[in-house]
C-alpha positions, -999 to +999 in steps of 0.1 A: +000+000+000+015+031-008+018+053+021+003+086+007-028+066+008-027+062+045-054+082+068-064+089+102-092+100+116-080+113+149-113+127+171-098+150+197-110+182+210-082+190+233-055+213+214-027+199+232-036+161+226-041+168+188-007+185+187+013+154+208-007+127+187-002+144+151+035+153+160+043+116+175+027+099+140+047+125+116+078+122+141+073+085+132+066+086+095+034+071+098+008+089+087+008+119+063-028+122+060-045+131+093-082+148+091-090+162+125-123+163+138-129+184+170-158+174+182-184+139+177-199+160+154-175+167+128-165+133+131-199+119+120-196+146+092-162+132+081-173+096+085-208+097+068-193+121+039-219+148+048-218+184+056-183+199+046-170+164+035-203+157+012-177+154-017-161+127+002-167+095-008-174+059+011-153+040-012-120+057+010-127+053+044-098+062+066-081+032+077-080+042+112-097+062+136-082+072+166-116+085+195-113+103+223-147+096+241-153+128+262-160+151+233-183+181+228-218+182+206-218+142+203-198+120+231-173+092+213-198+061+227-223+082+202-198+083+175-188+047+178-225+034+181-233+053+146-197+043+130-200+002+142-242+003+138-235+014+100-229-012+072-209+014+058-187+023+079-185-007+106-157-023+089-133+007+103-107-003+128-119+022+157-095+027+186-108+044+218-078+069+227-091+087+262-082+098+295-110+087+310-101+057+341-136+047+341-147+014+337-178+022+324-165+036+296-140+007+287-171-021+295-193-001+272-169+009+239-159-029+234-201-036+235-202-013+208-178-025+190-146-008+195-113-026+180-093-011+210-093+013+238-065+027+252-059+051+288-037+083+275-007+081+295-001+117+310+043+119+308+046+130+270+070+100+263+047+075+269+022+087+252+046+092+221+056+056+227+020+045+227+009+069+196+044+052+178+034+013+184-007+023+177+007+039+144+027+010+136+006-019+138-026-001+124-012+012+095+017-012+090+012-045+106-028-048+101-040-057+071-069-035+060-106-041+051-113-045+015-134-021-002-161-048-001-162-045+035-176-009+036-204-021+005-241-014+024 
């Protein structure tokens, strides 16, 4: 797969996080297409090509998206419920990336769906480390859905 073609969807609405995560992925050479959404609903937007994105299409999905859970407009179990409910769009490798330590949330993203849910850890090498090895095996180790996956 060439490279170019990679994308992220990273759902993050804290300024800070979006700069650490973006700079940790480019740092690694792993990504060089990164949408940002800032809120659940911008990422529905992106993800259901409506809106802004309505000139995006279904047939490229991003091949990963990276969902903080405590967002504004819609939360990230709303997001994941629509993305993993939708024939369309459940074939997308979600990973849950949050601060949140309750178990609540964890027990109630993998019922939804979610492909994996990580705890942000707070010291900024860690959480490079963890953005690095996330980077890696999603968009380098995983093989990707077919196109026929995200057919309704």
């Amino acid at each position: 797969m060439n490279r170019e073609e990679l994308q992220i969807l990273l759902v993050e609405d804290n300024p800070r996080d979006v700069t650490l995560t973006l700079h940790a992925l480019r740092q690694e050479n792993l990504a060089n297409t990164i949408q940002v959404a800032r809120d659940g609903e911008e990422a529905m937007d992106f993800l259901f090509c409506r809106g802004e994105f309505a000139g995006r299409s279904f047939e490229h999905p991003p091949r990963l998206v990276l969902l903080d859970l405590k967002l504004p407009k819609v939360d990230g179990l709303e997001v994941l419920r629509a993305v993993k409910g939708d024939p369309r769009t459940r074939a997308i490798p979600v990973v849950v990336l949050t601060a949140s330590r309750e178990e609540k949330d964890l027990v109630d993203s993998y019922k939804l769906g979610v492909n994996g849910y990580i705890q942000k850890p707070v010291e900024f090498d860690s959480f490079r480390q963890v953005i690095k090895q996330l980077g890696l095996y999603w968009l380098v180790v995983n093989e990707p859905p077919p196109s026929t996956a995200f057919r309704a």
